[in-house]
Backbone as a printed PyTorch tensor [residue, N CA C, xyz], in Angstrom:
tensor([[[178.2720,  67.7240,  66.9880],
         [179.0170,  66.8440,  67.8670],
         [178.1380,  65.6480,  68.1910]],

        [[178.5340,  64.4340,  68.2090],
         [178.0770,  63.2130,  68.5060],
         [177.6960,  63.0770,  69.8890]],

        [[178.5860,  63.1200,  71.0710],
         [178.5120,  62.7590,  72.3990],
         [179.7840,  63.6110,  72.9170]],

        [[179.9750,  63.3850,  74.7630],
         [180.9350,  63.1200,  75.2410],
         [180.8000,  62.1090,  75.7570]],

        [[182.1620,  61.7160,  76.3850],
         [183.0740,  60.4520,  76.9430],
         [183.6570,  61.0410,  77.5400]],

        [[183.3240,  60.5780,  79.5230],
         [184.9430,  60.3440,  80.0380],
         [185.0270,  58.8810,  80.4200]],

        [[186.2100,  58.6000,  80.6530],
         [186.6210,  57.6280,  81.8510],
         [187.1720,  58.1420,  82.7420]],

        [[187.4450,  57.3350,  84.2840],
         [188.0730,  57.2650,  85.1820],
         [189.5980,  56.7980,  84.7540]],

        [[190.5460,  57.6150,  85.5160],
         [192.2240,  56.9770,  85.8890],
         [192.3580,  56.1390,  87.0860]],

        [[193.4820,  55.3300,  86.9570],
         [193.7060,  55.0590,  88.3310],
         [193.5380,  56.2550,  89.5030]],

        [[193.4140,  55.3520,  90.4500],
         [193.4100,  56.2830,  92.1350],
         [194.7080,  56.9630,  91.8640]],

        [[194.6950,  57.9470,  92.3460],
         [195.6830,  58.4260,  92.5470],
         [195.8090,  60.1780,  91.9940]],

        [[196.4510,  60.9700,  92.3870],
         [196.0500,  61.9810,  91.7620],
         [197.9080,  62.7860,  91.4400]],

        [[198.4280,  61.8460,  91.1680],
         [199.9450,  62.1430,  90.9290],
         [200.1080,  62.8940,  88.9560]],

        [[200.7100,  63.1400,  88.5200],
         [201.0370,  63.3280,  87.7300],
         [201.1060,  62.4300,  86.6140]],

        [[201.7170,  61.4110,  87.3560],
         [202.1100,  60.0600,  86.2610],
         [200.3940,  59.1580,  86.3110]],

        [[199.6450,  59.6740,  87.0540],
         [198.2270,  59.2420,  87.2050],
         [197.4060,  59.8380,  85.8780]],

        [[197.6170,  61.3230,  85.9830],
         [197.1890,  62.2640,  85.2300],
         [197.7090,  61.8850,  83.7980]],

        [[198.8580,  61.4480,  83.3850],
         [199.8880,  61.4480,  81.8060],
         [198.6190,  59.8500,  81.6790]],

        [[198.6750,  59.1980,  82.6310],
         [197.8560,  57.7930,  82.2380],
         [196.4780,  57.9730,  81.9230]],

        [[195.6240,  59.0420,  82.0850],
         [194.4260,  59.0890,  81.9660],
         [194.5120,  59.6410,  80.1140]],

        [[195.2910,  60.6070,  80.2800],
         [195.8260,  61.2010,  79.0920],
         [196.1510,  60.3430,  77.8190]],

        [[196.8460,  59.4150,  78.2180],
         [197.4970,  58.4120,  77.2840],
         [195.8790,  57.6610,  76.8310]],

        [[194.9690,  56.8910,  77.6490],
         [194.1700,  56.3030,  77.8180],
         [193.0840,  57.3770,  76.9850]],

        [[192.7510,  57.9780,  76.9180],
         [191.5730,  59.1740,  76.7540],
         [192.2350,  59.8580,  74.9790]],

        [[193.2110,  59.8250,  74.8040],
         [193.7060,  59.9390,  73.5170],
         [193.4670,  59.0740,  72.7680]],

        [[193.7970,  57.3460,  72.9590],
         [193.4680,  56.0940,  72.5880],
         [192.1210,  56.2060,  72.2750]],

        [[191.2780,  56.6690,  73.0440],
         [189.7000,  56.2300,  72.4240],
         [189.2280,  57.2430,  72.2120]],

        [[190.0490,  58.2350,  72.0310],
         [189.8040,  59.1980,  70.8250],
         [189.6520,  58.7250,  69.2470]],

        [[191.1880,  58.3160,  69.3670],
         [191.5040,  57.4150,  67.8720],
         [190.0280,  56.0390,  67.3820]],

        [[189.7970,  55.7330,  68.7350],
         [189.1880,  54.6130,  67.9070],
         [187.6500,  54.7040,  67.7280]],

        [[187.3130,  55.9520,  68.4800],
         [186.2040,  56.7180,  68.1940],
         [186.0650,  57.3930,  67.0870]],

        [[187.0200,  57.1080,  66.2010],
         [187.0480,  58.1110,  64.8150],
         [187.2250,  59.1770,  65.0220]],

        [[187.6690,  59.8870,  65.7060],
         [188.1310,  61.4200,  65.9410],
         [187.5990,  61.7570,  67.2080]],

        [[188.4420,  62.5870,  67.7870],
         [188.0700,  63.5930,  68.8000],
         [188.8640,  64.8660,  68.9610]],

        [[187.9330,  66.0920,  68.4160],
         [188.5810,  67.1670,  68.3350],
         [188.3030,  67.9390,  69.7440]],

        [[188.0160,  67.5710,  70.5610],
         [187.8540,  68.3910,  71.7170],
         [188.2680,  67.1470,  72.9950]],

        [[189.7670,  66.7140,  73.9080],
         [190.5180,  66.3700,  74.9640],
         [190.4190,  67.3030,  75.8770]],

        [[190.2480,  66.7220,  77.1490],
         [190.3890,  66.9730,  78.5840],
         [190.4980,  66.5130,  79.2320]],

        [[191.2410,  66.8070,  80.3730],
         [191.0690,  66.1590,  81.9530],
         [190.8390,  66.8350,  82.9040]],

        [[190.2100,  66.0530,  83.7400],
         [189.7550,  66.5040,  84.8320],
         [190.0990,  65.8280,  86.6020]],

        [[190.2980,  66.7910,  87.7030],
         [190.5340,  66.3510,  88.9500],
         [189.5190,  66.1880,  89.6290]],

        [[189.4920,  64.7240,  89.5560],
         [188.2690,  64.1340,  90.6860],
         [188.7870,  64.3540,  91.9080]],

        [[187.7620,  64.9230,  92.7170],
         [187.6430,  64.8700,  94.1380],
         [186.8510,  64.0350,  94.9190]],

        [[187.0030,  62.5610,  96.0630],
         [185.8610,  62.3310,  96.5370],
         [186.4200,  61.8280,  97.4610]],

        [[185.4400,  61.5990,  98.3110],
         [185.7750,  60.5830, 100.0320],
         [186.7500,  60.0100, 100.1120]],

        [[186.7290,  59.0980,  99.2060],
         [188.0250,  57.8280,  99.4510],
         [189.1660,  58.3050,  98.6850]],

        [[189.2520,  59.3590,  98.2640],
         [190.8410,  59.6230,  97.3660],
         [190.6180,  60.3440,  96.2020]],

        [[191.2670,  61.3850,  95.7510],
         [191.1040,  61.8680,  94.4070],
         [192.3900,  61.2470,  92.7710]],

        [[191.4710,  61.4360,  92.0750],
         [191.9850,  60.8830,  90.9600],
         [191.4320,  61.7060,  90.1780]],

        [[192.3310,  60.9820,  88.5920],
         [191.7800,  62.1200,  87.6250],
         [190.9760,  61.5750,  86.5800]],

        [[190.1140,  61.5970,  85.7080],
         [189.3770,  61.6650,  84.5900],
         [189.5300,  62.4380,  83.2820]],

        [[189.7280,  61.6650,  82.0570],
         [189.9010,  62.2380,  80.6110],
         [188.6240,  62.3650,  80.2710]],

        [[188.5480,  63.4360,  79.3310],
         [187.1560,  63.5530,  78.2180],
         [187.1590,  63.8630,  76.9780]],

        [[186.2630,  63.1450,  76.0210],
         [186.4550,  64.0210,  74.9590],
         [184.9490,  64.2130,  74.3780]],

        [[185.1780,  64.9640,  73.2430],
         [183.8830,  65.1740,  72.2190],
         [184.0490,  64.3990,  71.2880]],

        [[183.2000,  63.5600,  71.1490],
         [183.4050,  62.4720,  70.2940],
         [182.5220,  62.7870,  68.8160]],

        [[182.7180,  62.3270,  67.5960],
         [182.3630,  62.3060,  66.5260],
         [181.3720,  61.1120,  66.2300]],

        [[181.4980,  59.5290,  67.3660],
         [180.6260,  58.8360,  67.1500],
         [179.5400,  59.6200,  67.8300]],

        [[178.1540,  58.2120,  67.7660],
         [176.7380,  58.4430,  68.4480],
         [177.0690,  57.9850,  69.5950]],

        [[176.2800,  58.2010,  70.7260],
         [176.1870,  57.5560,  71.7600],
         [176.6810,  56.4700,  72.2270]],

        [[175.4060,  55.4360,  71.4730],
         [175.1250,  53.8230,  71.3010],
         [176.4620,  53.2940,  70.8960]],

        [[177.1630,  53.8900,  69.4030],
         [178.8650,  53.2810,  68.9670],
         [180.0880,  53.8010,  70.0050]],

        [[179.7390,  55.2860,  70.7120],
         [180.6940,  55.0140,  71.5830],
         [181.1040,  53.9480,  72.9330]],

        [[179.3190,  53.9770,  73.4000],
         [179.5030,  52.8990,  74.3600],
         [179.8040,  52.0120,  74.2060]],

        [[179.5550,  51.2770,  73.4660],
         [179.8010,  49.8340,  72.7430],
         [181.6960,  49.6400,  72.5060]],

        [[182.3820,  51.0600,  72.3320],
         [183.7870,  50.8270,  72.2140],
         [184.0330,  50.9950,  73.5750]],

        [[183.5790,  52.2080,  74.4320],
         [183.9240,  51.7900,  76.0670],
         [183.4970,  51.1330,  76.8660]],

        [[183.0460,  49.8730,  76.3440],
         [182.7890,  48.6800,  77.2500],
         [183.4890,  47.6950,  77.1560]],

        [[184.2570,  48.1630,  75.9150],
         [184.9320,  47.0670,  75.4130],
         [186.9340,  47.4170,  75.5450]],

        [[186.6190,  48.4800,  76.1160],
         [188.2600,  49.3740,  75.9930],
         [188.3940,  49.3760,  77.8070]],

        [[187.3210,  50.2470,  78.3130],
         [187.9100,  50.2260,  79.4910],
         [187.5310,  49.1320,  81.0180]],

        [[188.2700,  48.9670,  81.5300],
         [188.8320,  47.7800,  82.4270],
         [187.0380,  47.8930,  83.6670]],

        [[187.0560,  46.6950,  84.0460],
         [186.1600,  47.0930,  85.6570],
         [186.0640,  47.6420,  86.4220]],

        [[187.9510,  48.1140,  86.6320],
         [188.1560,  48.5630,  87.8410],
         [187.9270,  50.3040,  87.3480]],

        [[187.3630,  50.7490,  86.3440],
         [187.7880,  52.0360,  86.2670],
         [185.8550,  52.8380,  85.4970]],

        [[185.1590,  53.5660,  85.7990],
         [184.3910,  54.1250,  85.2740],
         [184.1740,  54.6320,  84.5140]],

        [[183.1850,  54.5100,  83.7120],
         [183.3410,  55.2780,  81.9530],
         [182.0970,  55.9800,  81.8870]],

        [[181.5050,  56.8800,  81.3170],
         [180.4710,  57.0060,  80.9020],
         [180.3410,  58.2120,  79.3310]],

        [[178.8870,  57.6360,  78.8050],
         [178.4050,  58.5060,  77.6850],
         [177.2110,  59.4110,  78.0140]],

        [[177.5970,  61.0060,  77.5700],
         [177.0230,  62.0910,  77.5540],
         [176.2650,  62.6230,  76.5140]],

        [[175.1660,  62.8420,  76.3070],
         [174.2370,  63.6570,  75.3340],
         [173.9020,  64.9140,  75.5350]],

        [[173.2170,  65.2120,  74.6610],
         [172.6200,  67.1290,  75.1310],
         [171.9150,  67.0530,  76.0120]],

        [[170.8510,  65.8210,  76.0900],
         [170.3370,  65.6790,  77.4810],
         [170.3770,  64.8140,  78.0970]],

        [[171.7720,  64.9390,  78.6960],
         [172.4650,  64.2360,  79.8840],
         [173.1160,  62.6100,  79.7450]],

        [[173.3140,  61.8930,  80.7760],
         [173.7800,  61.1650,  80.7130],
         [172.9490,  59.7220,  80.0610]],

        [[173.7140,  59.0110,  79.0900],
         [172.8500,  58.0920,  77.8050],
         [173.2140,  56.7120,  78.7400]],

        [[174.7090,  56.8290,  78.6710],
         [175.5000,  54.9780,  78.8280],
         [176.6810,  55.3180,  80.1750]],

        [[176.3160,  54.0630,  81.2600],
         [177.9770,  54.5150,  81.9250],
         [178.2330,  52.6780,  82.5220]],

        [[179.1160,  52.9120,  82.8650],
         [179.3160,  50.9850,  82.9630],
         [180.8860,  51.5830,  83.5700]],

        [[181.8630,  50.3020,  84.2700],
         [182.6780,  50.0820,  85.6220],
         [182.5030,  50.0290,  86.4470]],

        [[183.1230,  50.5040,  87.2860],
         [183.2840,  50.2300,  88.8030],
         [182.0270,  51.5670,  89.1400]],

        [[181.3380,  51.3810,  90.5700],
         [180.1390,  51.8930,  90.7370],
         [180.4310,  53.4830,  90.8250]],

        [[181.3580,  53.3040,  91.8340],
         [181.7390,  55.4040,  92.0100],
         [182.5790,  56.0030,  91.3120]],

        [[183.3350,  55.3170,  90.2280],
         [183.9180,  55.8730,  88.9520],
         [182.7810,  56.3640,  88.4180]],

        [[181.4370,  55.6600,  88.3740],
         [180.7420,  55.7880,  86.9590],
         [180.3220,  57.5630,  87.0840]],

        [[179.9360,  57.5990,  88.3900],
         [179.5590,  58.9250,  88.7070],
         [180.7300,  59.9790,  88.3480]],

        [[181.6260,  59.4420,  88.7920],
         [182.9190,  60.5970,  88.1920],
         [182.9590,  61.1680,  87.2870]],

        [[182.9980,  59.8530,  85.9450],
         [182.7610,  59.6860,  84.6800],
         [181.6720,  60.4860,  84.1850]],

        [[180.4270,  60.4530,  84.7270],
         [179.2580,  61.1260,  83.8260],
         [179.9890,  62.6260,  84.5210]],

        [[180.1660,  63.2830,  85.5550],
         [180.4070,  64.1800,  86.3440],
         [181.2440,  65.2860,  85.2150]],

        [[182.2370,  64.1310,  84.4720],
         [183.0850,  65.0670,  84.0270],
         [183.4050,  64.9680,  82.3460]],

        [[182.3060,  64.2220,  81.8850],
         [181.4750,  64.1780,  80.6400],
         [180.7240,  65.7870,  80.1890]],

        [[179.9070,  65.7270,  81.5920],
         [179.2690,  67.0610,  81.7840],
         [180.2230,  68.4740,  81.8890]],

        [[180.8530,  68.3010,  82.8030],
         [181.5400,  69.2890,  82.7300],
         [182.1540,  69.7360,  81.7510]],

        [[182.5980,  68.9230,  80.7230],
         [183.3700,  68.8650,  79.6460],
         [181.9130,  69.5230,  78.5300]],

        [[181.3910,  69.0280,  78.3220],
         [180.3280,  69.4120,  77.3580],
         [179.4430,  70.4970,  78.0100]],

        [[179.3170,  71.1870,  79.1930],
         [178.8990,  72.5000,  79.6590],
         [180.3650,  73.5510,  79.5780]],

        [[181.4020,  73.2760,  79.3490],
         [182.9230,  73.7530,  79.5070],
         [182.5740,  74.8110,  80.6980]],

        [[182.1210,  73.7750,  82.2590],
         [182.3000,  74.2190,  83.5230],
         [183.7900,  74.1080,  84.1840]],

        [[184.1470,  72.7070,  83.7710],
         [185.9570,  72.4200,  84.4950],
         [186.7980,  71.7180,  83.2830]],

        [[187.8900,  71.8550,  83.0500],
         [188.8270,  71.1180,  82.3630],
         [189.7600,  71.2000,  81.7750]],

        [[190.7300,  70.6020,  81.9480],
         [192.0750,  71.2110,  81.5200],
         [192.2470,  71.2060,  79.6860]],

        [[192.1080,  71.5160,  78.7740],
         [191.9810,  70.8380,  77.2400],
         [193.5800,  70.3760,  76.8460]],

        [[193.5110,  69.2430,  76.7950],
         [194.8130,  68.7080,  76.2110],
         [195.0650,  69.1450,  74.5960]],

        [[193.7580,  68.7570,  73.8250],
         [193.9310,  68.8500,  72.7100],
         [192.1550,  69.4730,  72.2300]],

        [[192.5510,  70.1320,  70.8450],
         [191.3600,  71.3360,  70.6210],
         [191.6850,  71.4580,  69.1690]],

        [[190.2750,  71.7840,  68.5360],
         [190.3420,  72.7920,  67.1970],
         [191.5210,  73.3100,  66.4990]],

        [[192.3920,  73.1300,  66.0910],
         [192.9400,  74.5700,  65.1870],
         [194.4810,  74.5220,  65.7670]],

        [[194.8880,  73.4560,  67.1570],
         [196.1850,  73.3260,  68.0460],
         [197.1070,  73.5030,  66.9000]],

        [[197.1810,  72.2290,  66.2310],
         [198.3280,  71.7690,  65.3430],
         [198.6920,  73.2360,  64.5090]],

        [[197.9690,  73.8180,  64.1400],
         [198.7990,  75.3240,  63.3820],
         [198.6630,  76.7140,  63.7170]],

        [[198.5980,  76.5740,  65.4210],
         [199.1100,  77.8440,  66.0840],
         [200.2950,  78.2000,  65.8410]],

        [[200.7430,  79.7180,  65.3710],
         [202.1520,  79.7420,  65.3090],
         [202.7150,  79.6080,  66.5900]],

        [[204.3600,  79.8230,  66.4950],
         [205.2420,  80.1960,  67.3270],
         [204.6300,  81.4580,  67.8970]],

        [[204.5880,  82.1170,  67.4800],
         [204.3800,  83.5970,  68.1710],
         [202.4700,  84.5990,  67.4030]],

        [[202.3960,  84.6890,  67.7630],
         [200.7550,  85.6980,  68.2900],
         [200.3860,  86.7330,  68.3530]],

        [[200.3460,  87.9300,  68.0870],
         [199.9410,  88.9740,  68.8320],
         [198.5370,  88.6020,  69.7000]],

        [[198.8610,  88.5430,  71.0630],
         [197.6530,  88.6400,  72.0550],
         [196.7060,  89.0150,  71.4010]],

        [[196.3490,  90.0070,  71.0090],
         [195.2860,  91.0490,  70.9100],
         [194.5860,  89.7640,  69.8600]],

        [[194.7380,  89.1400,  69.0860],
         [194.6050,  88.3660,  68.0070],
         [194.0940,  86.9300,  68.5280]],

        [[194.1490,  86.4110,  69.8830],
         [194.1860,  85.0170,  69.7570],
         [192.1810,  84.6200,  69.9830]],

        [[191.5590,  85.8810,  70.7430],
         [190.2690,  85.3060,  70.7610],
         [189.6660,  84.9820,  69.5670]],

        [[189.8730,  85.9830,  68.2870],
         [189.8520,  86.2170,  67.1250],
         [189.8110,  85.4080,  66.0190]],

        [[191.3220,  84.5190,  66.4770],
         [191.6990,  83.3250,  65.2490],
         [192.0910,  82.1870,  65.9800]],

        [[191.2750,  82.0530,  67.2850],
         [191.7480,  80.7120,  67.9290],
         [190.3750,  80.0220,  68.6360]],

        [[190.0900,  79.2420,  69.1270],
         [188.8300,  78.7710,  69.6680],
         [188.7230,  79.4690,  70.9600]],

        [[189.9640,  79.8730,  71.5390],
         [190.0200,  80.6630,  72.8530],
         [188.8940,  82.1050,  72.7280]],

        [[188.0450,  81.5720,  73.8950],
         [187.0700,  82.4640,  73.7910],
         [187.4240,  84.2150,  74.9150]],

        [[188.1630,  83.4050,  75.7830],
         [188.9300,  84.2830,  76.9940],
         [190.0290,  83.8240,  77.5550]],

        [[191.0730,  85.3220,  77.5540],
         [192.5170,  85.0030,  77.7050],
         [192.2800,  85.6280,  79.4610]],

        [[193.2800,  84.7840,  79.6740],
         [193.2350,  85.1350,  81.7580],
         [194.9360,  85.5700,  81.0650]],

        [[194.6650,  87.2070,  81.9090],
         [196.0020,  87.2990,  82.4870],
         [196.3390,  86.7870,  83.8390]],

        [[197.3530,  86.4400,  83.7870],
         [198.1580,  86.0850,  85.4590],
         [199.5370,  87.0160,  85.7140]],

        [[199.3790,  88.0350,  86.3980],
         [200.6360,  88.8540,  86.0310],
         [200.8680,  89.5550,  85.0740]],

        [[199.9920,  89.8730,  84.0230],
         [199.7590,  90.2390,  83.0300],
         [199.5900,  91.5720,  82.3600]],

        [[200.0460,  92.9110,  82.4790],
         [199.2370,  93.6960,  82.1970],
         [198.3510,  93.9910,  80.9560]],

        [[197.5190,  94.9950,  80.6810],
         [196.5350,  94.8730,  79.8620],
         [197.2390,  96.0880,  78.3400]],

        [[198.2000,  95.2110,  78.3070],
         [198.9360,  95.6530,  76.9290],
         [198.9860,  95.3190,  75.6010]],

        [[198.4650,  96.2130,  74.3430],
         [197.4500,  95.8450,  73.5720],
         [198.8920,  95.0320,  72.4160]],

        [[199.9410,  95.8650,  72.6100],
         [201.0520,  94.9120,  72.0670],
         [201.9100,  93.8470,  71.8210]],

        [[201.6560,  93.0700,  73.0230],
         [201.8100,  91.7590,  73.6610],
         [202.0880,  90.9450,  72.8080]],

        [[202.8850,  89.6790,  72.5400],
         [202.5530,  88.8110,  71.7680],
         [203.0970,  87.3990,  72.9790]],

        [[202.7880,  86.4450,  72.2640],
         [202.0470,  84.9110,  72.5880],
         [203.2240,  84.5740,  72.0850]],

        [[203.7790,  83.7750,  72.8120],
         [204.9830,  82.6850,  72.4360],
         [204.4720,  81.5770,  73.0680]],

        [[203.7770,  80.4280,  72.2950],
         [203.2170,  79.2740,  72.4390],
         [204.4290,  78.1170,  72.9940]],

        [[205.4710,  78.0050,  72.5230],
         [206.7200,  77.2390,  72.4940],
         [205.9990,  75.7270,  72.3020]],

        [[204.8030,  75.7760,  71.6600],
         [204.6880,  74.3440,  70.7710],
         [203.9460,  73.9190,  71.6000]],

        [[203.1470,  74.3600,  72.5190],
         [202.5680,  73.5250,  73.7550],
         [201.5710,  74.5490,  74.5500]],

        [[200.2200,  74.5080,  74.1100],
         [199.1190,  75.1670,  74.5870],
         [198.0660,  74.1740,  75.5020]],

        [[197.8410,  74.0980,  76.6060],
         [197.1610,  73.9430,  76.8820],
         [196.0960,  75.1110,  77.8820]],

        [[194.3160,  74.6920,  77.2890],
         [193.0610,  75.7580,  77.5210],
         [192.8500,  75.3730,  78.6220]],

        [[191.7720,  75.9820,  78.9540],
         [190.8410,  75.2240,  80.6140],
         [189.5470,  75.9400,  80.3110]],

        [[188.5180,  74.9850,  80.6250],
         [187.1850,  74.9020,  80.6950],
         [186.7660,  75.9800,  81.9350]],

        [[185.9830,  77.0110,  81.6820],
         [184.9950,  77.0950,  83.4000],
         [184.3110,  78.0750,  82.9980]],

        [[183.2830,  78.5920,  83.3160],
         [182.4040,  79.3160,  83.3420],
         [181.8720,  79.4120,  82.0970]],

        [[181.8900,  77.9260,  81.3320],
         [181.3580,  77.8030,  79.8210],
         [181.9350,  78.5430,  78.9620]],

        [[183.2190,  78.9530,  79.1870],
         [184.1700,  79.0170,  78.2360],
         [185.2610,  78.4900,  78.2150]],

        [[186.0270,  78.8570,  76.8020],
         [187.3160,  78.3140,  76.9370],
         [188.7080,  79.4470,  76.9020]],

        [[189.1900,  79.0780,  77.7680],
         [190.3980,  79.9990,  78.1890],
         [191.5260,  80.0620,  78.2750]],

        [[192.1560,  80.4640,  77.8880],
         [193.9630,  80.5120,  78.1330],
         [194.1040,  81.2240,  78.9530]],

        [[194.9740,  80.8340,  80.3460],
         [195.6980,  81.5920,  80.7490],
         [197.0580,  81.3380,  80.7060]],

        [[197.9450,  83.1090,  80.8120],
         [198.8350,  83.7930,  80.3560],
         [199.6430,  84.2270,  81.8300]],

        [[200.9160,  83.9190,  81.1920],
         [201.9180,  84.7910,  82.4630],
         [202.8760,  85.1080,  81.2390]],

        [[203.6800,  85.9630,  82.3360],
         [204.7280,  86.7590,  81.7390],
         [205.6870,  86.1050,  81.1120]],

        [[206.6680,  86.1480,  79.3690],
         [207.8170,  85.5680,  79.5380],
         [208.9440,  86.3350,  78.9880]],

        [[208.9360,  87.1670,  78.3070],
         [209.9860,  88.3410,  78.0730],
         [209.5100,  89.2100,  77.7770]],

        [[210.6290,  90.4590,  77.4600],
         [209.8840,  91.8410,  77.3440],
         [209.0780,  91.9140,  76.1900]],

        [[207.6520,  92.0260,  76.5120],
         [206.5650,  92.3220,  75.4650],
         [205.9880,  90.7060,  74.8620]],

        [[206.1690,  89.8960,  76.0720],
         [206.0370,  88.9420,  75.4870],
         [205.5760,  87.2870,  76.8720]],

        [[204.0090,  86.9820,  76.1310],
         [203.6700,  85.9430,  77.1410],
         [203.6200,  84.6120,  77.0060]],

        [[203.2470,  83.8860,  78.1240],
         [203.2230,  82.7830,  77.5650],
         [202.3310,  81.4450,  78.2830]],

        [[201.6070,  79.8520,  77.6140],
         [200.9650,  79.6660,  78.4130],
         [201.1130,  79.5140,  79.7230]],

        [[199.8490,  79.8280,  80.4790],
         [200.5430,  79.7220,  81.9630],
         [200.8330,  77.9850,  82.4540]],

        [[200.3970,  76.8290,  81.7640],
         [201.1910,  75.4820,  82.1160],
         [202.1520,  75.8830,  80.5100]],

        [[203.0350,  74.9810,  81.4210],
         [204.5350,  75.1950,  80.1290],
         [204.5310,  73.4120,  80.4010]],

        [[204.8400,  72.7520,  79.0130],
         [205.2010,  71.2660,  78.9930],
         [206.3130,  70.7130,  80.0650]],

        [[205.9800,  69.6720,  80.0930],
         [206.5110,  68.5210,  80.8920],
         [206.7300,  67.0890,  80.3320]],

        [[207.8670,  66.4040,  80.7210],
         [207.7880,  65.1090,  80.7420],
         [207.0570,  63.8230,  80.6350]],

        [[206.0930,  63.5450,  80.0310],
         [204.7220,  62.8680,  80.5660],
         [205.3800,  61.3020,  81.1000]],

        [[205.4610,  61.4390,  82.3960],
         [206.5030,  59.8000,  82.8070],
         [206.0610,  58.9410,  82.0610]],

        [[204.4640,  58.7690,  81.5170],
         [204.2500,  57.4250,  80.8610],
         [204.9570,  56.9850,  79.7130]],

        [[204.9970,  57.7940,  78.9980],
         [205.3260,  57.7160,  77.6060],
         [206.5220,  58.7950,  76.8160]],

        [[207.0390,  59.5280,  77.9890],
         [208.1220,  60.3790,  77.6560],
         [206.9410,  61.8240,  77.1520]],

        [[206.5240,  62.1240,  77.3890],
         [205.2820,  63.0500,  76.2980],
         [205.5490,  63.0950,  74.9900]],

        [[205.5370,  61.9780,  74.6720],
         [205.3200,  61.9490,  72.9550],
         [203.3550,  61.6270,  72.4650]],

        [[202.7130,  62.5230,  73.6540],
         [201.6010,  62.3270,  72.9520],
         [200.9770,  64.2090,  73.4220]]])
């Protein structure tokens, strides 16, 4: 892996805040030449919480910064992450901290929601549970409601999203028919863009 990258979203910690960080954090995925590892994250601080995208980037350091200085706005914080620690960060002053905050987090996989990951695009429709640590990047499945039934299967319905914490990566699972689960966020609307991303 090259680096991480986050930026800052607008203030705000709404949904349609969250689809914008998303939209934004996908974009310089693309122009980073790939990013197989998306996230976001919920900033918390004094003056208001907002959210922050991340990814694992395929450039170096030095070429990513050089595209997020040039992509994201003043008003919003960016920064670049290495194995040891923070390289590049530039915006607005208490974004920047956000930004490295959740760079890190993202590259320790302490917090984060994963939008997009490894191997997404050809998860089937359906799973046997017992199977997904196995043949998926998911390192640990959270039941929620769940019992510990070795028959289970995974009905993805086209829309997985992981979460970062305790330096792994995790799915969690709730119930959705008999013998049968599913992720515990189920898709939505993304107001920005209809979720066509």
């Amino acid at each position: 892996m090259g680096c991480w990258v986050a930026v800052c979203g607008p203030d705000g910690s709404s949904l349609r805040a969250r689809a914008e960080v998303e939209h934004r954090v996908l974009g310089l995925g693309a122009a980073l030449g790939g990013a197989p590892w998306v996230a976001t994250h919920v900033v918390r601080a004094a003056t208001g919480g907002h959210h922050a995208g991340s990814l694992a980037a395929t450039a170096d350091a030095a070429a990513a910064a050089d595209v997020l200085a040039g992509a994201v706005g003043a008003d919003h914080g960016w920064a670049v992450v290495g194995d040891d620690g923070v390289e590049h960060t530039g915006g607005a002053d208490g974004h920047r901290e956000h930004a490295a905050a959740s760079a890190v987090a993202h590259r320790d996989r302490t917090e984060g929601r994963v939008l997009r990951f490894p191997g997404q695009d050809e998860l089937p429709a359906l799973l046997p549970l017992a199977d997904v640590v196995a043949t998926t990047v998911v390192e640990e499945v959270l039941r929620v409601g769940v019992p510990d039934d070795p028959a289970l299967v995974l009905r993805t319905n086209g829309y997985v999203r992981l979460r970062l914490a305790g330096g792994r990566v995790q799915l969690p699972v709730t119930p959705w028919d008999d013998g049968e689960v599913c992720p515990f966020e189920q898709a939505d609307s993304h107001p920005c863009c209809g979720g066509h991303h």
